[in-house]
C-alpha positions as CSV (number, residue, x, y, z in Angstrom):
1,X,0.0,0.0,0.0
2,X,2.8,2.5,1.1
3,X,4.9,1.9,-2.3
4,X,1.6,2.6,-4.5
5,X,0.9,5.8,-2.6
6,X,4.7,6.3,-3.1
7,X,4.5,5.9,-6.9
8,X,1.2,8.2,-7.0
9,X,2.9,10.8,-5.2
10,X,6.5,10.5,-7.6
11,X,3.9,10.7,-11.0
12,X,2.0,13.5,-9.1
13,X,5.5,15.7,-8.5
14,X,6.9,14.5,-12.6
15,X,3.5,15.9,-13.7
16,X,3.4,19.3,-11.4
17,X,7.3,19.5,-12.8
18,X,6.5,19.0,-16.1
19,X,3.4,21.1,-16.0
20,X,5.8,24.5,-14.6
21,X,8.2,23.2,-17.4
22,X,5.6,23.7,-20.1
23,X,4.2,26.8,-18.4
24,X,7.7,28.6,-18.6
25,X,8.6,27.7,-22.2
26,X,5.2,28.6,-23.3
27,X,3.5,30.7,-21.5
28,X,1.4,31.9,-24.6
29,X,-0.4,28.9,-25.6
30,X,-0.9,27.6,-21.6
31,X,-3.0,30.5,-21.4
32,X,-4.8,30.0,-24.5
33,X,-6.0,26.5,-22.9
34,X,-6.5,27.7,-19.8
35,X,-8.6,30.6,-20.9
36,X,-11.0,27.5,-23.4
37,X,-10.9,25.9,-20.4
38,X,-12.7,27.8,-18.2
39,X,-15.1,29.4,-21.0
40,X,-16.0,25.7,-21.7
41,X,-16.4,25.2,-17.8
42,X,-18.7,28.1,-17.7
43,X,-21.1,27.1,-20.8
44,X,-21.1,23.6,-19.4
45,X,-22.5,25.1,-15.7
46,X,-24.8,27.6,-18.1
47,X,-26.1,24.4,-19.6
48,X,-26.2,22.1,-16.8
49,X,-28.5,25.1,-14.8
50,X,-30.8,25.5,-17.8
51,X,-31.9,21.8,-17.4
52,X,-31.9,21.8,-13.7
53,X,-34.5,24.8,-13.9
54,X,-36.2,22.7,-16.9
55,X,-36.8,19.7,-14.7
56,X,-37.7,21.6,-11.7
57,X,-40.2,23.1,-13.4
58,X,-41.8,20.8,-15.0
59,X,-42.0,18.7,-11.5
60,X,-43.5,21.9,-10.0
61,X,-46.4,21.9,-12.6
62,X,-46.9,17.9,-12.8
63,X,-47.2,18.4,-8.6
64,X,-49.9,21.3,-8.8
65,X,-52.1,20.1,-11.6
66,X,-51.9,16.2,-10.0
């Protein structure tokens, strides 16, 4: 158990490492991804909170005409 929680932690370090490495060398197009990133997020949560109204409603007024 310790060694596999030792291995997850060594891949978790390489990947924050090589994460700052790509940052540095290109800072340009880690922004560009970031920035898709969260506008895709955000249309996602838009989306997700347009059904969640949908559905609400519609149990609302299957409850009040029942």
């Amino acid at each position: 158990m310790l060694k596999e929680l030792g291995i997850v932690l060594a891949w978790i370090f390489v990947g924050a490492v090589g994460a700052e490495l790509i940052r540095k060398s290109s800072p340009k197009i880690v922004n560009k991804v970031g920035r898709k990133s969260r506008e895709g997020i955000s249309n996602l949560k838009e989306a997700f909170m347009v059904g969640y109204e949908s559905a609400t409603h519609r149990q609302e007024t299957a409850k009040v005409s029942a």
